[in-house]
N, C-alpha and C positions, 0 to 999 in steps of 0.2 A: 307791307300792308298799310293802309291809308288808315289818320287817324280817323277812332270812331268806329274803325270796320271790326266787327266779330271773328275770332283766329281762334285755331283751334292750334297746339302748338305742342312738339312733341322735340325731344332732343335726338335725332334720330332724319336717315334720309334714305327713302325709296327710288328707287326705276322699274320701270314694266317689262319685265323679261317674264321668259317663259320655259320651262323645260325645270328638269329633277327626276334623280333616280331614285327607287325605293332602298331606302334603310332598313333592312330587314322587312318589306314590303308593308308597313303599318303606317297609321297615322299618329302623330305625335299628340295629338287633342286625345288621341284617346289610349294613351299610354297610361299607365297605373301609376299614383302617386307613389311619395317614399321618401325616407330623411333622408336628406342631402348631405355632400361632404363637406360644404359647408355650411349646413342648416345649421342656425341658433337655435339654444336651447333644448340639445339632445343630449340624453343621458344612456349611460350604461357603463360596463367596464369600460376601462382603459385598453388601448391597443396601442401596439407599437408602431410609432411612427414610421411610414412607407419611404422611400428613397426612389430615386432614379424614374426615365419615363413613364408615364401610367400608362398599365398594361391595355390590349384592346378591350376586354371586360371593362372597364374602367371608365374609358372612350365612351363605350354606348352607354354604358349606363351612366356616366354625368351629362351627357349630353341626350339624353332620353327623357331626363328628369331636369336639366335645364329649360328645354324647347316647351314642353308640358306644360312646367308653372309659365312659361311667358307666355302660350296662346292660352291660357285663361284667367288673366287678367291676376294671376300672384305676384306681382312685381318685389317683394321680398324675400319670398321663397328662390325664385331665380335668381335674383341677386345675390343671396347667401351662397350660392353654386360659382360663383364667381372669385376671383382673387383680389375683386375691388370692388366691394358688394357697395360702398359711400356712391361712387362712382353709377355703378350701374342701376341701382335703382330709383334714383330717378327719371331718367330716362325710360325705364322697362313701367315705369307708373304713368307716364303722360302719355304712352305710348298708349292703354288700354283706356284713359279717359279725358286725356282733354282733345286727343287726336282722332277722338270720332271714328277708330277705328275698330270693327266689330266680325264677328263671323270668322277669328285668326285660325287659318289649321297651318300648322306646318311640318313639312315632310324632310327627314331628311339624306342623304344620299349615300352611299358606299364611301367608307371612310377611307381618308389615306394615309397610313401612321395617325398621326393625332390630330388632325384635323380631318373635320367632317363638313361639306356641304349641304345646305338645307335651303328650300323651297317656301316661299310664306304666301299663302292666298288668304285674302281679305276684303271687306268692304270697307271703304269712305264714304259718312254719309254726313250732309250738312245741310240743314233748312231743304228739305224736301229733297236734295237731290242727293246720288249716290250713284258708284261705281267703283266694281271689279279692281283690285292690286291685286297683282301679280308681282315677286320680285325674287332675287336669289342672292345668299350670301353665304356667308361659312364661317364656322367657330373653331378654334385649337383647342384641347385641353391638357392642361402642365400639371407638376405636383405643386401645389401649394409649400412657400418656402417652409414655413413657418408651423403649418398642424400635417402636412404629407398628404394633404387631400387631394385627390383630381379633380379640379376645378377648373371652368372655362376662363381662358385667358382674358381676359375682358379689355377689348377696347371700340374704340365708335365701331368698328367696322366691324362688328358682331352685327350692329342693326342693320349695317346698309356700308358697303365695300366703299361707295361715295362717302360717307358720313367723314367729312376733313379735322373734326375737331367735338370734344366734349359740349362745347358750345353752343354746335350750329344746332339750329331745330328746323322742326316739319311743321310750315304752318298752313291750317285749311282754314279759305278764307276766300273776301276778293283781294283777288291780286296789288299788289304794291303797286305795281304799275301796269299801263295798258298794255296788252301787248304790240308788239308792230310787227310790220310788212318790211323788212329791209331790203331796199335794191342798190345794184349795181351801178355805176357812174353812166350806166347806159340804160338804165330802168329795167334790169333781169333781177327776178325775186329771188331772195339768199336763205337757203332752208336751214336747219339742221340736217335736215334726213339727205339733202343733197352733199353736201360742203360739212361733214361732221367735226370737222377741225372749229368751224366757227360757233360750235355752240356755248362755250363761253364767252367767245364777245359778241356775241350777239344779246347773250344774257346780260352782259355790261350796258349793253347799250340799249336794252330794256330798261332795266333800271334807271338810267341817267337821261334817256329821251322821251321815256314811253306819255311820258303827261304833255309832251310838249308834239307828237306826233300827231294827236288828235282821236286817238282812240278811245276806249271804253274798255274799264276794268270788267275781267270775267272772275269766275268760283274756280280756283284751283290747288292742288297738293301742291308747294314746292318746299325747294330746302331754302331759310333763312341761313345764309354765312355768318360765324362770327367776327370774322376781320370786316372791318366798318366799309372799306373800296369793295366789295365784292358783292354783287348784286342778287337777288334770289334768282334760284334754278328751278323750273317750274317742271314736274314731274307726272299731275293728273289732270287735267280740267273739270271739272263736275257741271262749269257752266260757260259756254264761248261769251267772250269780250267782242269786240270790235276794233280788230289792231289798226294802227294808225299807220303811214308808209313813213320809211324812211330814208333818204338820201344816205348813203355811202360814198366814199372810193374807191371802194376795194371795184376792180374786174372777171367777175364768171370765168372768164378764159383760163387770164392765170391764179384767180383761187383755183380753177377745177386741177391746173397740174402741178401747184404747189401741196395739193391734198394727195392727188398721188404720187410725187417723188417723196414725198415721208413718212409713206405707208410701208416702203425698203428697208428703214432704219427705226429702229428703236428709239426712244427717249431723242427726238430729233424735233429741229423746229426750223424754221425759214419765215422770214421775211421780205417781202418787195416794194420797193419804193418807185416813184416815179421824180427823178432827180429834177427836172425840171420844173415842179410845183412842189415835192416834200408830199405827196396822197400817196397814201400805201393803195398798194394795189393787191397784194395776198398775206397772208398770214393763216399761218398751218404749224402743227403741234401734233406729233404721233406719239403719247407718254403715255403710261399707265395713270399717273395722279390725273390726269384732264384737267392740266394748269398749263394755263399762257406763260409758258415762258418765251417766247418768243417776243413778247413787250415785259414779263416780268423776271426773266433769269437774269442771275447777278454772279457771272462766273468770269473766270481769266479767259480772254481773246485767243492767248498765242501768239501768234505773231500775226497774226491780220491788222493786230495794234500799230505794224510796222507803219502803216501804211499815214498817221500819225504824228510816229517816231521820223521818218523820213521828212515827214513838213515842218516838224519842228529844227530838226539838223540844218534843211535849205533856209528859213526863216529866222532862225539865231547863227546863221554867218558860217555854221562849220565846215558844213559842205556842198556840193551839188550833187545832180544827178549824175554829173560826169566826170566829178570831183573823185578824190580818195576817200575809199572804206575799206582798208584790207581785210581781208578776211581769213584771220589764222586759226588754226588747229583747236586750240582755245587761247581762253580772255578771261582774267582774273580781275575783279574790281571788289573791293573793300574784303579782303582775304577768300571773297567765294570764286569759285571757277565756274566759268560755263564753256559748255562744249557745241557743238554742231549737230546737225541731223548726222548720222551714222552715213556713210557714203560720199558725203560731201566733200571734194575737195578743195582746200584750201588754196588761197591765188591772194597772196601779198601787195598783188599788186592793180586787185579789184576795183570798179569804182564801187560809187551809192548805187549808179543801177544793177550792176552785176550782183549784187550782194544781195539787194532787194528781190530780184529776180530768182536768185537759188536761195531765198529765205536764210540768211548766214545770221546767225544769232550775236558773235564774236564782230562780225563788223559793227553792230550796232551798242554792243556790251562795253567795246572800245572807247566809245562816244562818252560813257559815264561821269569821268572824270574829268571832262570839258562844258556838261551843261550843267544848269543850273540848278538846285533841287525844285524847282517849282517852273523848269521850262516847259515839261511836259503837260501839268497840268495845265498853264499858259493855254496852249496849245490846242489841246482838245476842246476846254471852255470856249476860249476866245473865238480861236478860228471853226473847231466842227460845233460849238454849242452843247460839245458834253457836260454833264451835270447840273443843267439848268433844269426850271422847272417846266419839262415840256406839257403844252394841252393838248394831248393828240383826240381827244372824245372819251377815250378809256383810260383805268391807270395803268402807268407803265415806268420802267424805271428807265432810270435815264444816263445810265452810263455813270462811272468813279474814278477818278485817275486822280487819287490823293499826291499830294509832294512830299514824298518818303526818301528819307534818305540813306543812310550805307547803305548795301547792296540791291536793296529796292530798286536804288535810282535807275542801274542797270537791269535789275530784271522788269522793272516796268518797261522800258524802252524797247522787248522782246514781248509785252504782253504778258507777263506772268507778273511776282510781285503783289501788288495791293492792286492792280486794275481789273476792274471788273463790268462785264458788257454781257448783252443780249444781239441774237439777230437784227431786233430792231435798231438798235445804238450804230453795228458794223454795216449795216445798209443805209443809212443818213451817213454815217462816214465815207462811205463809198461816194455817194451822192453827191455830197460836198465835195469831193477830191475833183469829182468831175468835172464838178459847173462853176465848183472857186464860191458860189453863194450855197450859206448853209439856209437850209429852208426845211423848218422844224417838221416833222411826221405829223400827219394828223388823219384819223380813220374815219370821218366824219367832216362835213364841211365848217371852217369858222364861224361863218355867217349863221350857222342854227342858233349857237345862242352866242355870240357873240365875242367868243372867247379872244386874248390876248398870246399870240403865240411866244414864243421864245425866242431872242434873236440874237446873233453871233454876228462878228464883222466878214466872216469864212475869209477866204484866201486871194494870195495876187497872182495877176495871172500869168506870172512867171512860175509860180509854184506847182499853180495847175498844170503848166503843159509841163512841168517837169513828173507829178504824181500820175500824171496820165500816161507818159513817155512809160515810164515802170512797168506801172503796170499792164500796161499794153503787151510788153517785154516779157512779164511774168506769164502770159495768158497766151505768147506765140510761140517761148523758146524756155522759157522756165518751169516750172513746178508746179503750175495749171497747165499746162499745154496738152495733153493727156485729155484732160478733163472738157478744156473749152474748143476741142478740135472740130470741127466741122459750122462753129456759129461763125455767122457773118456779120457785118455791121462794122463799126468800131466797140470795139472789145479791150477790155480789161480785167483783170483778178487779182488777189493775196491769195494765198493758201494759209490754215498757219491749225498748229497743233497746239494741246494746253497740256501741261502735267496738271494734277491736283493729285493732293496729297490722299495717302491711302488707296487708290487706286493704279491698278497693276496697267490699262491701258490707257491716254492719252485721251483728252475731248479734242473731236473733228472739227475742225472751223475751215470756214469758207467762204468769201465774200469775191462779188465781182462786178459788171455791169457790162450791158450792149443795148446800146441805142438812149432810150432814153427811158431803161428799165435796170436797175441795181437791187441785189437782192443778194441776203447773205443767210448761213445757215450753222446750225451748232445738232449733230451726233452727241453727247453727253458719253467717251468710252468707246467712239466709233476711230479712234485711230489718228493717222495720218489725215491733214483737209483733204487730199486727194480721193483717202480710202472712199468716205460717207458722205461728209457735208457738200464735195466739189461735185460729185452727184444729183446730186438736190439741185445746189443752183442752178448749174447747167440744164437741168430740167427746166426748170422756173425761165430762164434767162430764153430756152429755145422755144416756150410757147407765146413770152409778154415783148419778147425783142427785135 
């Protein structure tokens, strides 16, 4: 919101949806009051404390007399019905007056065990103008540890399933920033409602462009983030702005089938780069949170990190492509052992590329105890430009390869360990592998405001044609081969799989490139890179290559 603008501001986030089933077929505004289980200042006998889930009785009736005090403005009363009444009511209080919001009925749905779905219809009204909310969310209710009450479980997402944080609020107002028009590298306008993956960076890039676009602020609902990089999510308009146009990189084409290969996969993201400038060309995110991780996930590669690990080996003198890497059964470094992919066979008398090519964990675990504890990091910084401070337009994390030493050293060198990456990180690695020049991501052009990008000395071009030789190899006759069959061009892949910790399956990774489009992708739990992420790209790779 611009200083001096009037906000009306509520801790709490809406979306316009539509639909709800009858809860016992009534309205909640006009349910009958009644001391709450956890209303202050009720008296009478003593009862004995309740135990174990609360019964369905229990269900509707706290949550009958929860919904009731909230659409008629008791923000303490409903609070008290809660298990973190400090918490919730202030929120449940901004929400009936400084958020202008009036006329609340809420209905709510057929319960399922202990949580219930509910419906809220409402008006926003501000300086003459106003308009219809519509939204839908749902509450739990537990026993209270502590008095055995059934109370709703209280967190943001009682107000709004969106709501990320105690923090964020709803502010009605004009807008922070103007809105814009975003196009395509070709001048094609970039929606939400078309490209729904982009609707947080586009939100980003409202925020951080919209004054400089040349537009004009309008009247709208949206949600203020508490994290300081995250730009507002704008939810109602009460009054149109004048969005200003915006230059991108991104391509229509391949946003449109980086948006549907990760509509397959759950909790999946993908990135596309154009190696030859560093402009992202897509960027798509199928999750439930509706968070970029695809520029903000900070998770282990796998072994796509080989791809790295291999530049580092040819550049610190150990090996080559067509050099020795055996590849045995397992490899012990600093008392831990590592083993292989299940099937793999072992071949003593491997090179770098054969190992690279069926992903052997062991030939590169091998390596441990000949580099240096900070050759990796070297490596990534120097030549691909990891963990610098990149300007891509939006934030984005920018890749970790700390110099960790016992067993670290080796499980970095596999991708696991302390390193940690996103699509966008493995797709500018790709990139660089290719062209030997790292040439930083950027989703937006420099020239808008001027920015200073990040710069790396990337690779010789001995190293290149050897990283390319690989993976070429990996993509005709190895562990992509499945995956990237039928694309033409010059082609290349990793594959590579992540353990984390507490999770029963594997994160899918996948990075590759053809022509002069590289683009890599993270499943979060999808398996093997073959299973989910090798999918995606090859989606990605066959509509931008």
């Amino acid at each position: 919101m611009r200083k001096g603008a009037k906000a009306a501001i509520v801790g709490s986030v809406f979306a316009v949806m539509v639909g709800g089933a009858g809860y016992g077929m009534y309205n909640v505004v006009n349910a009958l009051n009644g001391g709450g289980d956890g209303a202050a200042g009720t008296s009478g006998p003593a009862t004995v404390k309740k135990s174990g889930p609360p019964s369905a009785s229990e269900v509707k009736d706290t949550t009958t007399r929860f919904l009731a005090a909230w659409a008629k403005g008791e923000a303490a009363k409903a609070a008290a019905l809660t298990n973190n009444a400090e918490k919730a009511e202030p929120l449940l209080t901004s929400y009936g007056q400084a958020a202008h919001i009036t006329g609340v009925k809420i209905t709510p749905g057929a319960a399922a065990g202990d949580t219930v779905p509910f419906t809220v219809r409402a008006t926003v009204s501000y300086e003459g103008k106003s308009k219809p909310l519509t939204y839908r969310s749902r509450l739990t209710v537990v026993r209270g540890v502590t008095t055995g009450r059934a109370l709703v479980d209280w967190q943001p997402s009682v107000v709004h399933p969106q709501l990320k944080s105690m923090d964020d609020t709803l502010v009605t107002g004009e807008s922070a920033a103007p809105a814009i028009e975003a196009v395509d590298r070709d001048g094609k306008v970039l929606t939400k409602d078309k490209y729904p993956s982009l609707g947080p960076v586009l939100d980003e890039l409202r925020a951080k462009y919209g004054d400089r676009a040349g537009g004009t602020a309008g009247i709208e609902l949206a949600i203020r983030h508490a994290t300081a990089d995250a730009g507002d999510t704008p939810l109602l308009t009460l009054a149109e702005g004048k969005p200003g146009k915006l230059p991108t990189t991104l391509s229509a084409g391949v946003q449109a089938a980086a948006e549907k290969a990760v509509q397959k996969y759950g909790e999946s993201s993908v990135v596309a780069v154009q190696p030859s400038t560093g402009e992202v060309l897509a960027v798509a995110n199928h999750r439930n949170d509706n968070w970029n991780a695809a520029f903000l996930g900070e998770v282990a590669p796998g072994s796509t990190m080989k791809i790295v690990s291999a530049a580092a080996l040819i550049d610190n003198g150990l090996t080559t492509a067509n050099g020795p890497a055996p590849c045995p059964p397992e490899a012990v470094s600093e008392s831990q052992t590592f083993h292989n992919i299940k099937g793999l066979e072992p071949n003593e008398n491997a090179t770098l590329s054969e190992s690279f090519a069926l992903s052997c964990n062991t030939a590169f675990v091998k390596f441990a105890d000949e580099v240096q504890v900070d050759s990796l990091t070297d490596e990534a910084r120097d030549r691909f430009g990891i963990g610098l401070d990149w300007k891509t337009g939006i934030p984005s994390f920018d890749g970790s390869v700390p110099a960790s030493g016992g067993p670290d050293t080796a499980a970095n060198l596999i991708g696991q360990g302390q390193v940690q990456m996103n699509p966008l990180n493995m797709a500018s690695i790709t990139a660089t592998a290719v062209t030997g020049s790292f040439r930083q991501p950027v989703i937006v052009p420099l020239s808008l405001d001027d920015r200073e990008p990040a710069r790396a000395r990337g690779l010789s071009s001995s190293t290149v044609q050897q990283l390319r030789s690989m993976m070429n190899r990996t993509a005709t006759s190895g562990t992509a081969a499945d995956v990237m069959a039928g694309l033409t061009g010059r082609i290349g892949a990793k594959t590579g799989s992540a353990e984390v910790d507490g999770n029963a399956t594997s994160d899918s990774w996948f990075t590759g490139y053809r022509n002069d489009v590289a683009a890599a992708a993270l499943v979060q739990g999808g398996g093997h890179g073959v299973d989910a992420a090798g999918p995606i790209v090859a989606g990605v790779l066959r509509a931008g290559g």
